[in-house]
C-alpha positions as a Markdown table, in Angstrom:
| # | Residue | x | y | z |
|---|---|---|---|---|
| 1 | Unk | 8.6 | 4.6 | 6.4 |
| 2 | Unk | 9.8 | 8.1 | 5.6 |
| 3 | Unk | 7.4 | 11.2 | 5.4 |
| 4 | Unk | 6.9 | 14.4 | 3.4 |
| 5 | Unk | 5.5 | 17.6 | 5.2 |
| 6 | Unk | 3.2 | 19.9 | 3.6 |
| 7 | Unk | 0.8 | 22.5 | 5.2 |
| 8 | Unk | 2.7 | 21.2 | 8.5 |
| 9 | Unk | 1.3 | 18.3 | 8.1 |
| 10 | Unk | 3.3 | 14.5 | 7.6 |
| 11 | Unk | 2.9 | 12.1 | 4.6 |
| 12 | Unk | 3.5 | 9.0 | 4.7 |
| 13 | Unk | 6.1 | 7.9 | 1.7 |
| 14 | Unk | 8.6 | 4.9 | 0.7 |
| 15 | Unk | 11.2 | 4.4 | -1.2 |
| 16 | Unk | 12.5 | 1.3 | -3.4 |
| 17 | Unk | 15.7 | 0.8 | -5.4 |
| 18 | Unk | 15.7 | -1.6 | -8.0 |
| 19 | Unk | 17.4 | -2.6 | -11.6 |
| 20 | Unk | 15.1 | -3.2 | -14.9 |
| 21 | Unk | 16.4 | -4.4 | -18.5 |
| 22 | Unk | 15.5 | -0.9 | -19.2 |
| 23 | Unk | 17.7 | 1.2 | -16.8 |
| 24 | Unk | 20.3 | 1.1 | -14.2 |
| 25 | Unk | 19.7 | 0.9 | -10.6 |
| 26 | Unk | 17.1 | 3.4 | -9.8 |
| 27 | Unk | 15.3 | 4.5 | -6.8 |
| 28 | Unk | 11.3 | 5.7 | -6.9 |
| 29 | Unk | 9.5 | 7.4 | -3.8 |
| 30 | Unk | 5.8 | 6.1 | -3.6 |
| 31 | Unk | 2.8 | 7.9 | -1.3 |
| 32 | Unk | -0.5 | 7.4 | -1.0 |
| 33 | Unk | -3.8 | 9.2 | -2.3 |
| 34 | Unk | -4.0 | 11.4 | 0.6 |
| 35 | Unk | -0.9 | 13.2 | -0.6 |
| 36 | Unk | -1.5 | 13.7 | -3.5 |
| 37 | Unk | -5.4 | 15.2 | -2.6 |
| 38 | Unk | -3.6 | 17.1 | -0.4 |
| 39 | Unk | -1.4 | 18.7 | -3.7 |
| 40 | Unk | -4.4 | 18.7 | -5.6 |
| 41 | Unk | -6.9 | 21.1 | -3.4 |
| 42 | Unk | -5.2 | 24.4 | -5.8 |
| 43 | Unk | -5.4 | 22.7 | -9.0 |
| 44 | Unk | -2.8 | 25.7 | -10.7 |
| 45 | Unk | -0.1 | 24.8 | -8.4 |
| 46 | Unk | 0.6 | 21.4 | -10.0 |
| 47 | Unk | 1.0 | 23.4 | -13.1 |
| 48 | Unk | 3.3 | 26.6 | -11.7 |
| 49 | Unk | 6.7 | 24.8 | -11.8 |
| 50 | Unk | 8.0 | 27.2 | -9.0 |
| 51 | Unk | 5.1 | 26.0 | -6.3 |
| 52 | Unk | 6.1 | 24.1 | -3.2 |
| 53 | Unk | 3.0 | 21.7 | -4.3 |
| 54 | Unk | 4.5 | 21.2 | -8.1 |
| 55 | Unk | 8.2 | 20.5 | -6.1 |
| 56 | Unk | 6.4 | 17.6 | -3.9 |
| 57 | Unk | 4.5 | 16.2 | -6.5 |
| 58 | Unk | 7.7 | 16.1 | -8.6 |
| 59 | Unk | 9.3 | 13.9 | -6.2 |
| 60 | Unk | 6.5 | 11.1 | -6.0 |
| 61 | Unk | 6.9 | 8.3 | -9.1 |
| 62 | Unk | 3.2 | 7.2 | -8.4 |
| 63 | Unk | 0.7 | 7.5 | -5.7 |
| 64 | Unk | -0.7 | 4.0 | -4.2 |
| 65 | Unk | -4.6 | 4.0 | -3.1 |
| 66 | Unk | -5.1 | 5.0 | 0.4 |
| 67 | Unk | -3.5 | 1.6 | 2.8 |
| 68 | Unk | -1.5 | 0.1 | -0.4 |
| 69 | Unk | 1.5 | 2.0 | 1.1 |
| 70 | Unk | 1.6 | -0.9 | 4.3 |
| 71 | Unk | 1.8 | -3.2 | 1.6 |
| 72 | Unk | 4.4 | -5.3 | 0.8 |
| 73 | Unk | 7.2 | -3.0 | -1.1 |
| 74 | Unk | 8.1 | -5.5 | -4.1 |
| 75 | Unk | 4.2 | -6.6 | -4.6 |
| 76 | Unk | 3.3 | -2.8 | -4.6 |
| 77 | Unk | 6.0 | -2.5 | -7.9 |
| 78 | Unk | 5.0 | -5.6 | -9.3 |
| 79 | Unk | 1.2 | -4.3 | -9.7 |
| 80 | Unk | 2.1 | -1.1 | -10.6 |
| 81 | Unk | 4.8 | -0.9 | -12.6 |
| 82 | Unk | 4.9 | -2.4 | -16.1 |
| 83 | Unk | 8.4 | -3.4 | -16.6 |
| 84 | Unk | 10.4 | -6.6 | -15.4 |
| 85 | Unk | 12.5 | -5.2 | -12.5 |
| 86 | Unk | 14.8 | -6.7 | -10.0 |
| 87 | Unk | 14.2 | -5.3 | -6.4 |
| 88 | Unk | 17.4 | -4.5 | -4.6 |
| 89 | Unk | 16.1 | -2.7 | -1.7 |
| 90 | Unk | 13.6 | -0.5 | 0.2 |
């Protein structure tokens, strides 16, 4: 599992790679709620483009409910994304 720091603290993230009908191989990062509360406590820095908060948050596709991130990697895209998708790796 890979982390992001923020405040000098470490979130937990992961990252998949995978190939869809709709696009080439692709890779999406994935963290948990904590994260993203974390990114969310000043509610203008998602918005300011230049923030180190709006940077983070533009590297996470989606954010999992706090303990889906131990979860298996291809079941965690199946329930959450809404294409058909062909896992290649984590």
């Amino acid at each position: 599992m890979e982390t992001i720091t923020f405040k000098g603290k470490k979130y937990p993230t992961r990252t998949f790679t995978m190939t869809s009908d709709e696009t080439d191989e692709v890779t999406y990062t994935i963290a948990d709620q904590t994260l993203l509360d974390a990114l969310s406590v000043n509610e203008n820095a998602l918005n300011d483009f230049t923030s180190e908060e709006r940077q983070i948050d533009d590297q996470i596709y989606f954010y999992v409910c706090n303990g889906e991130l131990e979860l298996d990697a291809e079941e965690i895209c199946k329930s959450r994304l809404d294409i058909k998708f062909e896992f290649i790796e984590e």
